[in-house]
N, CA, C and O atoms as a Maestro MAE file, in Angstrom:
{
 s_m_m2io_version
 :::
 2.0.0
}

f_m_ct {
 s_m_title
 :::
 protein
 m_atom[232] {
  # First column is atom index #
  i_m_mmod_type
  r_m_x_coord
  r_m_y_coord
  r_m_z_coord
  i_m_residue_number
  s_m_chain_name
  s_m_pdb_residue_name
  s_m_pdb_atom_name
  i_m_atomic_number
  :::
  1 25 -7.130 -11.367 -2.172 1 A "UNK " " N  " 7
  2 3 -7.456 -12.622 -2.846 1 A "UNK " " CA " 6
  3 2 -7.676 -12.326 -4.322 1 A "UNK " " C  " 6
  4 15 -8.565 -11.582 -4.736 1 A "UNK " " O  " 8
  5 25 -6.822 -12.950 -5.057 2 A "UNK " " N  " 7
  6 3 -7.210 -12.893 -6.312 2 A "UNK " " CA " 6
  7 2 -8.671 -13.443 -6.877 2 A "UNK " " C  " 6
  8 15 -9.393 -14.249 -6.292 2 A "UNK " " O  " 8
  9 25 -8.959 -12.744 -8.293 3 A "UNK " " N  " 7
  10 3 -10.468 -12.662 -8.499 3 A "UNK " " CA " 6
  11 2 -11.007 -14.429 -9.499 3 A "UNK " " C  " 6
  12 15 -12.138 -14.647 -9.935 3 A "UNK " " O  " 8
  13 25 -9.790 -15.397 -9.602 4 A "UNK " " N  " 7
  14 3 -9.417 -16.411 -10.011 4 A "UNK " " CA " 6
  15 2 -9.992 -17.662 -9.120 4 A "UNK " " C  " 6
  16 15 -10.665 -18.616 -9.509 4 A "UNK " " O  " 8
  17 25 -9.501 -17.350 -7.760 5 A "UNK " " N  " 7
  18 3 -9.473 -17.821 -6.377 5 A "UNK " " CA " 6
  19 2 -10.851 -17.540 -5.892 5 A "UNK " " C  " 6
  20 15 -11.303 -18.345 -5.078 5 A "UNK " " O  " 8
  21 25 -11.727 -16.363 -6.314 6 A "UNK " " N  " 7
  22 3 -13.114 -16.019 -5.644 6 A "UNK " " CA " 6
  23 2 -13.796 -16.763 -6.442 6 A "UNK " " C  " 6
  24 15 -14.874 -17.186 -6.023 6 A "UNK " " O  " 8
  25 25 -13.364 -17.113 -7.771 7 A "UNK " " N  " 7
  26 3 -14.520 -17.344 -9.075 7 A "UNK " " CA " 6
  27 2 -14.322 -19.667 -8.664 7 A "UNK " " C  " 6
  28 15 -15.141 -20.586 -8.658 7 A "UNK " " O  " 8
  29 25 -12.903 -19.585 -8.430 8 A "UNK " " N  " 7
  30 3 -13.124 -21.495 -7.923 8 A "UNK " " CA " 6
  31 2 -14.178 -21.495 -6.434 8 A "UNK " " C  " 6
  32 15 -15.155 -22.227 -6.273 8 A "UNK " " O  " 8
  33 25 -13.754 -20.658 -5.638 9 A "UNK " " N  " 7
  34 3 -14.730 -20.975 -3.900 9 A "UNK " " CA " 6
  35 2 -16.162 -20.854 -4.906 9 A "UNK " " C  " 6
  36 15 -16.763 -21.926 -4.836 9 A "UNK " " O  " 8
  37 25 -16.791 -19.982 -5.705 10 A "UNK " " N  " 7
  38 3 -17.765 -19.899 -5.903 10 A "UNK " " CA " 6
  39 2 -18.616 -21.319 -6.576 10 A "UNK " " C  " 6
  40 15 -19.774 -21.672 -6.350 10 A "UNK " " O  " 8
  41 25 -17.662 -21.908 -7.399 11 A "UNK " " N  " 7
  42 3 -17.632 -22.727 -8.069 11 A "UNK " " CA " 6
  43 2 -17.596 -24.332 -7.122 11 A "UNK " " C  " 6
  44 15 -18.498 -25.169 -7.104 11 A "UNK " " O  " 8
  45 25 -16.521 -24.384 -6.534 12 A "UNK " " N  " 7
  46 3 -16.629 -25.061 -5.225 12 A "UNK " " CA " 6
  47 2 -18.493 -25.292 -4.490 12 A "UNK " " C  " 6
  48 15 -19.132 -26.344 -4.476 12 A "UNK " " O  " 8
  49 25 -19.007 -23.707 -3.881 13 A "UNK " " N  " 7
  50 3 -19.644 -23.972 -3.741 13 A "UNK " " CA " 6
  51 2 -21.068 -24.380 -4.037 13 A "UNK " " C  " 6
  52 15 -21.858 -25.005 -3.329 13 A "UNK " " O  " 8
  53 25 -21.220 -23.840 -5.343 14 A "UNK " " N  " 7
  54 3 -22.390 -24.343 -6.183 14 A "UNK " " CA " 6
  55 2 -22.482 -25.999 -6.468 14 A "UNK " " C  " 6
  56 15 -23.501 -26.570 -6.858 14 A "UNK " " O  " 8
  57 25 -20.847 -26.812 -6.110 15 A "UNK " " N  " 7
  58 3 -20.981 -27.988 -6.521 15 A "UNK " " CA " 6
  59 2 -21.813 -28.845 -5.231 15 A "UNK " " C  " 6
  60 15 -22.625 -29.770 -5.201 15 A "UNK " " O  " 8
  61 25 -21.178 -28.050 -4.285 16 A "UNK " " N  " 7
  62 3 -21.725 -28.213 -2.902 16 A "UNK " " CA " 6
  63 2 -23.392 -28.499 -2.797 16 A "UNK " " C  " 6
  64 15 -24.042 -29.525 -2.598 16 A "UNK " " O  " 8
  65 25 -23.826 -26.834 -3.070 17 A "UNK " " N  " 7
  66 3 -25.783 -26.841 -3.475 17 A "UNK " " CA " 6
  67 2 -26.066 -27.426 -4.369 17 A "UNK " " C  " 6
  68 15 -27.102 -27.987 -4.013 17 A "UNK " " O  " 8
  69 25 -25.855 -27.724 -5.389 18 A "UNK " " N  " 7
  70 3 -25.954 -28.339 -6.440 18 A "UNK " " CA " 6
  71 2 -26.156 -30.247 -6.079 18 A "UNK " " C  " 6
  72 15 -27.097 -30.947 -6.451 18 A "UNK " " O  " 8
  73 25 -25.194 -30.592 -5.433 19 A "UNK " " N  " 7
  74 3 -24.855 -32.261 -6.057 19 A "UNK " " CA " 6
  75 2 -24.854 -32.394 -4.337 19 A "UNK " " C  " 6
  76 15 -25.407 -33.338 -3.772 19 A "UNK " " O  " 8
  77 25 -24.329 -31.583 -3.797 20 A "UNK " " N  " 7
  78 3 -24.124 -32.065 -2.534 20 A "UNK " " CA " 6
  79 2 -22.599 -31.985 -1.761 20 A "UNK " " C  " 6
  80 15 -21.640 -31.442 -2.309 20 A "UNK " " O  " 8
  81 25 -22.537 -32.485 -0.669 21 A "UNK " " N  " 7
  82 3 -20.830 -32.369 0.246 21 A "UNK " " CA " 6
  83 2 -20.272 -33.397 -0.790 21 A "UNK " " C  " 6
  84 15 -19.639 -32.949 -1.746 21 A "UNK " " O  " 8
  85 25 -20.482 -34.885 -0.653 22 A "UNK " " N  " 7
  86 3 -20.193 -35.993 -0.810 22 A "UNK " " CA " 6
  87 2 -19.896 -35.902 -1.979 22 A "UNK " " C  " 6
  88 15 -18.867 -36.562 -2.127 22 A "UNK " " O  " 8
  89 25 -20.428 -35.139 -3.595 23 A "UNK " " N  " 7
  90 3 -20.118 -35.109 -4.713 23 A "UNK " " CA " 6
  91 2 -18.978 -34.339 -4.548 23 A "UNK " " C  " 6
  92 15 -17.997 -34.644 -5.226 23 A "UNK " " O  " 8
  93 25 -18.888 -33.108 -3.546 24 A "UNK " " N  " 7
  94 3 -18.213 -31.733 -3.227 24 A "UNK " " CA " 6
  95 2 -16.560 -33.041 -3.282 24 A "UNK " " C  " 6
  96 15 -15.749 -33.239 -4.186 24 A "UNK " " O  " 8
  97 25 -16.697 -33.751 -1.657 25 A "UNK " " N  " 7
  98 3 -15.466 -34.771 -1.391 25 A "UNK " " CA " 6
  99 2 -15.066 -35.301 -2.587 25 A "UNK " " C  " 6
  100 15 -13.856 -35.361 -2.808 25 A "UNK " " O  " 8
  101 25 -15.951 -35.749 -3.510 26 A "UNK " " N  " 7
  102 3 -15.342 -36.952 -4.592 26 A "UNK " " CA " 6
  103 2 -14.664 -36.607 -5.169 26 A "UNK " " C  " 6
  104 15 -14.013 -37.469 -5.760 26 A "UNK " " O  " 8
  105 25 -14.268 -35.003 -5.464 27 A "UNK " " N  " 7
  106 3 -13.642 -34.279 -6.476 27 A "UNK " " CA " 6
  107 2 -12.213 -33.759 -6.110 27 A "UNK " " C  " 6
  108 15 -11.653 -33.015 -6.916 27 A "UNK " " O  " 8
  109 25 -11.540 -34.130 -4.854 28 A "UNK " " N  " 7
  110 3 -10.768 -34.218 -4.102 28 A "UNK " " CA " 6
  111 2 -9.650 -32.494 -4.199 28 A "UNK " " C  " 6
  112 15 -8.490 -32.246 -4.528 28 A "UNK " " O  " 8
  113 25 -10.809 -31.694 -3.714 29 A "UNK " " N  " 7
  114 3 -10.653 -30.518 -3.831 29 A "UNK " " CA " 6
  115 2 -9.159 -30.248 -3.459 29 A "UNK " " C  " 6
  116 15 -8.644 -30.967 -2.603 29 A "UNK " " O  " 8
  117 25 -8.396 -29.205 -4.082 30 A "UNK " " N  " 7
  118 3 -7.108 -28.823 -3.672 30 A "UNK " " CA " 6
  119 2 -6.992 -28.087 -2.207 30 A "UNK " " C  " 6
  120 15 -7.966 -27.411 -1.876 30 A "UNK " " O  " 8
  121 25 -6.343 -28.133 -1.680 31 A "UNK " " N  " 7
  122 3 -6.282 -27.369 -0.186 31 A "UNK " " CA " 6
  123 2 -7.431 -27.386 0.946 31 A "UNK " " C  " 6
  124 15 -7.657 -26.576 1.845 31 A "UNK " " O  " 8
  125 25 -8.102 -28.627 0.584 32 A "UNK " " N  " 7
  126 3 -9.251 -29.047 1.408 32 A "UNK " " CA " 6
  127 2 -8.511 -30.128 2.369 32 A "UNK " " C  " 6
  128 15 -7.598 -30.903 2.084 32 A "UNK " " O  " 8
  129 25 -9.362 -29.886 3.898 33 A "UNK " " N  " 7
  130 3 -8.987 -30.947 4.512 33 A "UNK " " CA " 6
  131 2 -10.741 -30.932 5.286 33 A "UNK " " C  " 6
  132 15 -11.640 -30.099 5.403 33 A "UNK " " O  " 8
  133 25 -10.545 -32.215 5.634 34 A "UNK " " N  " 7
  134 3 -12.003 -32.765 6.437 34 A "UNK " " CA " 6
  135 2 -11.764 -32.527 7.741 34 A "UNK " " C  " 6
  136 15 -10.681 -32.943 8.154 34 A "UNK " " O  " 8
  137 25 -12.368 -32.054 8.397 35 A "UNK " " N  " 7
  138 3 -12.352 -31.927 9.606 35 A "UNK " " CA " 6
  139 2 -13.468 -32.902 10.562 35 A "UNK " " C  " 6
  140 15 -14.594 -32.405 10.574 35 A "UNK " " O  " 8
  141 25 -13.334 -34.229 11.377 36 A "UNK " " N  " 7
  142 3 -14.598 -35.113 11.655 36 A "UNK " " CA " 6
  143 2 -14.816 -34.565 13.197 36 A "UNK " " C  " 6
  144 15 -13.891 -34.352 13.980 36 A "UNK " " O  " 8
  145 25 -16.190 -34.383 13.475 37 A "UNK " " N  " 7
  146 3 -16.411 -33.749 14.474 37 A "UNK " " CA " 6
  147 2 -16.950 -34.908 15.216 37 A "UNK " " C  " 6
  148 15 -17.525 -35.694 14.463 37 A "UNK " " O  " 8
  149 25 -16.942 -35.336 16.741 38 A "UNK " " N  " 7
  150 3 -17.022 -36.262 17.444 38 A "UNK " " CA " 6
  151 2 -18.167 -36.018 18.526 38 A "UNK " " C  " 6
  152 15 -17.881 -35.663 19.670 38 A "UNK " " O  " 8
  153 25 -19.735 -36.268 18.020 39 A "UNK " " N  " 7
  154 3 -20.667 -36.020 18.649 39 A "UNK " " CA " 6
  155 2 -20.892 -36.650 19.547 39 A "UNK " " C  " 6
  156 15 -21.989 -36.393 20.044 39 A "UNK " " O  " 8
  157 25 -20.218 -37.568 20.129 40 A "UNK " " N  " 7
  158 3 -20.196 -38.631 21.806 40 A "UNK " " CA " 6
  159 2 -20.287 -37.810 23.164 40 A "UNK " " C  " 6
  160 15 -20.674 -38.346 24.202 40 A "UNK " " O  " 8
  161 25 -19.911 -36.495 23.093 41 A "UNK " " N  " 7
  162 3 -19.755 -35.664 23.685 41 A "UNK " " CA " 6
  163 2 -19.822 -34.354 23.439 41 A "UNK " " C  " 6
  164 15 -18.874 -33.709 22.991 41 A "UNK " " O  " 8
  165 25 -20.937 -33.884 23.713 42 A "UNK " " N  " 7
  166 3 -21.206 -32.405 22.924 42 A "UNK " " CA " 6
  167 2 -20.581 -30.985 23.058 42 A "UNK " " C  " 6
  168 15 -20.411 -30.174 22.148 42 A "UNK " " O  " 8
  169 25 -20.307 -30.864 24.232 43 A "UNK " " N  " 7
  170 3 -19.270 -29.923 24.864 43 A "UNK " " CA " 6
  171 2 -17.626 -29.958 24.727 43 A "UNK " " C  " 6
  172 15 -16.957 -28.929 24.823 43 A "UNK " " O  " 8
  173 25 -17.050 -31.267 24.491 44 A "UNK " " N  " 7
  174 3 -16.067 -31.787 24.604 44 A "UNK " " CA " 6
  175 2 -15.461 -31.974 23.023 44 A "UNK " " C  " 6
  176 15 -14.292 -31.830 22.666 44 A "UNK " " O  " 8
  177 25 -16.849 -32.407 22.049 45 A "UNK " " N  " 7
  178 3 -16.381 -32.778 20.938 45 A "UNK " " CA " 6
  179 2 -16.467 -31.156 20.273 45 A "UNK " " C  " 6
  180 15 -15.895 -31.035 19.190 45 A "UNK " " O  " 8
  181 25 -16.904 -30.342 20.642 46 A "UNK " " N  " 7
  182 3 -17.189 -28.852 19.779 46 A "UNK " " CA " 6
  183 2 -15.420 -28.149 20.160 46 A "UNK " " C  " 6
  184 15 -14.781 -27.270 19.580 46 A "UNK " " O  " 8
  185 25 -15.151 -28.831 21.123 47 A "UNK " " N  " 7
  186 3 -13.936 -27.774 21.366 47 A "UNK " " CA " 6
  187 2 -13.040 -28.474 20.850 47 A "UNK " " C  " 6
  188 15 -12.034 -27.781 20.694 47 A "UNK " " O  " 8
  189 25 -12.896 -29.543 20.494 48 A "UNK " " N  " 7
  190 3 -11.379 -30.465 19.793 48 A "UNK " " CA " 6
  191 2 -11.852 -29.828 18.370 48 A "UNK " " C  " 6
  192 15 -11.191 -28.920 17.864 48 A "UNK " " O  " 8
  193 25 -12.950 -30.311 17.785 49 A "UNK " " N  " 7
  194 3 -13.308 -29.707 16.438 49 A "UNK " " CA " 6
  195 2 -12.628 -28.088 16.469 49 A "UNK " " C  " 6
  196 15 -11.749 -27.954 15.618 49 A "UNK " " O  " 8
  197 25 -12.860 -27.014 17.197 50 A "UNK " " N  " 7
  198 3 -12.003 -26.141 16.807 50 A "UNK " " CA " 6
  199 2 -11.106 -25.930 16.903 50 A "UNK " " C  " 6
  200 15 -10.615 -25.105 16.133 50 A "UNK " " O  " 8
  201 25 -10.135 -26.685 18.148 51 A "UNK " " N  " 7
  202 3 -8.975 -26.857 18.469 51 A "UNK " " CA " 6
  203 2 -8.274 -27.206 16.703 51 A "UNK " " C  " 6
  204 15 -7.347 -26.650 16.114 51 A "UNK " " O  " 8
  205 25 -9.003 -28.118 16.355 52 A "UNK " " N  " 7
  206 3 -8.744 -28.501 15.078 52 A "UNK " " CA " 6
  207 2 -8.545 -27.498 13.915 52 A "UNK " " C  " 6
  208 15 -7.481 -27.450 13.297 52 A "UNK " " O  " 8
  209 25 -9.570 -26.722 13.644 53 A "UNK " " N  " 7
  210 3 -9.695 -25.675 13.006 53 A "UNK " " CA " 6
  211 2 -8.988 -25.366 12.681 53 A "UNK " " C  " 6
  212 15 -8.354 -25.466 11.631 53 A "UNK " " O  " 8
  213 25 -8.855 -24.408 14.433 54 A "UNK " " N  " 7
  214 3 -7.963 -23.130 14.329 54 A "UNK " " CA " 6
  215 2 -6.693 -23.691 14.035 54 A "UNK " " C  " 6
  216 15 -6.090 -23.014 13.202 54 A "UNK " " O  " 8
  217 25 -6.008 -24.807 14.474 55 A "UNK " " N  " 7
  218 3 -4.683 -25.764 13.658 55 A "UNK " " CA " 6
  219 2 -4.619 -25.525 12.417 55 A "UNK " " C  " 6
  220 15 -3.438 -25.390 12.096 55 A "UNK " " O  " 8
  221 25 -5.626 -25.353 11.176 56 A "UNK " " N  " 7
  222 3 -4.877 -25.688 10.533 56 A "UNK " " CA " 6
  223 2 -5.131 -24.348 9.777 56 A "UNK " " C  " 6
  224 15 -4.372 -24.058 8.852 56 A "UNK " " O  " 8
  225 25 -6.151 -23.515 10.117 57 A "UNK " " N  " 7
  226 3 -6.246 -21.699 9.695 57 A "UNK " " CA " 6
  227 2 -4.714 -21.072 10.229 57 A "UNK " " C  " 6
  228 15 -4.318 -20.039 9.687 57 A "UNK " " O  " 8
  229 25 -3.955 -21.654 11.190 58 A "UNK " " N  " 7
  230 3 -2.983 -21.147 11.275 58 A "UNK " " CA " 6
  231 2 -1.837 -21.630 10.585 58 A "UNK " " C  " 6
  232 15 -0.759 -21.046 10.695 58 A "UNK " " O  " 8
  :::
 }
 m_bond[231] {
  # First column is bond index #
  i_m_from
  i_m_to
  i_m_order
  :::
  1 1 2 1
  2 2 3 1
  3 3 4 2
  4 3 5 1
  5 5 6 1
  6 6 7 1
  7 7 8 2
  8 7 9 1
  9 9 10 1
  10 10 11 1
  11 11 12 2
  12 11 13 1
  13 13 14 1
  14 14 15 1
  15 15 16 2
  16 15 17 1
  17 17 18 1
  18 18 19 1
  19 19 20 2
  20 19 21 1
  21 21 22 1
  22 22 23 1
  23 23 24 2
  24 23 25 1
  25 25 26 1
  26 26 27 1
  27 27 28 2
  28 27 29 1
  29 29 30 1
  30 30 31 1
  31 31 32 2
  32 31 33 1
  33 33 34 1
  34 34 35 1
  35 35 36 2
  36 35 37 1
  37 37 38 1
  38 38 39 1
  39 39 40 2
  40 39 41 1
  41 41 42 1
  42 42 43 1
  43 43 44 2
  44 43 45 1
  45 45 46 1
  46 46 47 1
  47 47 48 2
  48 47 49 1
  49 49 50 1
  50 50 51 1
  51 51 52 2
  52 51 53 1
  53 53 54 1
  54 54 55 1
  55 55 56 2
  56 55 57 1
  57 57 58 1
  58 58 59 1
  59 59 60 2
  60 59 61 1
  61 61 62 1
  62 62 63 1
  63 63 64 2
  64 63 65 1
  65 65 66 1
  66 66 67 1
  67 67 68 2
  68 67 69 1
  69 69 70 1
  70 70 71 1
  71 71 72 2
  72 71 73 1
  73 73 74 1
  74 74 75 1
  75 75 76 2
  76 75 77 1
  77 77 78 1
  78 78 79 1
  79 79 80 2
  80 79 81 1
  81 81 82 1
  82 82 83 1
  83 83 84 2
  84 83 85 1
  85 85 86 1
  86 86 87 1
  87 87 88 2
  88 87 89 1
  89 89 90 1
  90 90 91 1
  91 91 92 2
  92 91 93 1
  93 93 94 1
  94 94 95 1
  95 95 96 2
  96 95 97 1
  97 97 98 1
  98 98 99 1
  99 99 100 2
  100 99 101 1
  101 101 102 1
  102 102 103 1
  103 103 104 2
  104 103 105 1
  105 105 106 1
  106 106 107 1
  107 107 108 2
  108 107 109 1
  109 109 110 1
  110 110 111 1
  111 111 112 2
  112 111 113 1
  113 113 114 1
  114 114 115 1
  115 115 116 2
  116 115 117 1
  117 117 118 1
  118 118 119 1
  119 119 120 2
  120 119 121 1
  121 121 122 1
  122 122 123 1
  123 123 124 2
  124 123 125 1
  125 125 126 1
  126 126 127 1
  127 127 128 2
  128 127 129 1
  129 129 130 1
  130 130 131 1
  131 131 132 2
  132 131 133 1
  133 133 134 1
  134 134 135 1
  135 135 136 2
  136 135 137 1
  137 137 138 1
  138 138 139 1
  139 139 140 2
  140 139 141 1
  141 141 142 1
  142 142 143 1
  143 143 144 2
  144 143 145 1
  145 145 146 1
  146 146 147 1
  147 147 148 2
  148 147 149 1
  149 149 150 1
  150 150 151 1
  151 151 152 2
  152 151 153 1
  153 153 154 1
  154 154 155 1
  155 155 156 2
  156 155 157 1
  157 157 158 1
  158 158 159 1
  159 159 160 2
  160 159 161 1
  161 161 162 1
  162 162 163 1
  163 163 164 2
  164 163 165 1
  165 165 166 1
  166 166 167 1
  167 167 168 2
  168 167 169 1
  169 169 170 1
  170 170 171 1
  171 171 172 2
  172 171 173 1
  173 173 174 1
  174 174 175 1
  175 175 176 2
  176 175 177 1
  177 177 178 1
  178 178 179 1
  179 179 180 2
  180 179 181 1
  181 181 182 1
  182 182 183 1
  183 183 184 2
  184 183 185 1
  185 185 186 1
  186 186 187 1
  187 187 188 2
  188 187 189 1
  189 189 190 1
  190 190 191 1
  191 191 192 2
  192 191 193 1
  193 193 194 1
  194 194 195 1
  195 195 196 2
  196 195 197 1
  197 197 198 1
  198 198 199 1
  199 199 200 2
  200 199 201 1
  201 201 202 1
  202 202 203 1
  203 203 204 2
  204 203 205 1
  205 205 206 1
  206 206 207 1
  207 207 208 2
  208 207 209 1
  209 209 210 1
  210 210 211 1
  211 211 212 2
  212 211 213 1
  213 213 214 1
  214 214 215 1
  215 215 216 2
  216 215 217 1
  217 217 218 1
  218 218 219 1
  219 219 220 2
  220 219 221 1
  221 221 222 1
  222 222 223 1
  223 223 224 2
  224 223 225 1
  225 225 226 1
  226 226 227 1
  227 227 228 2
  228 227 229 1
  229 229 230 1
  230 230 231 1
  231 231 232 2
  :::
 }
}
């Protein structure tokens, strides 16, 4: 990973601690996707959420 790429995640995430997710979303980060996790079902919704994941890490 370039040292360019470590210095935006860092940056990324200070906006995160800083302001919050929701300020984090407004800024419509490059190569971000949302992932919505479906708490109706707790067992059921944890495994689509990674089903999800791992979709798109691959």
């Amino acid at each position: 990973m370039r040292i360019d790429k470590v210095k935006e995640i860092g940056q990324q995430l200070n906006i995160i601690r800083n302001k919050g997710r929701q300020e984090f979303l407004e800024t419509s980060p490059n190569n971000f996707s949302k992932i919505i996790h479906d708490y109706s079902d707790n067992k059921k919704g944890f495994i689509i959420w990674k089903n999800m994941l791992e979709e798109r890490i691959l």
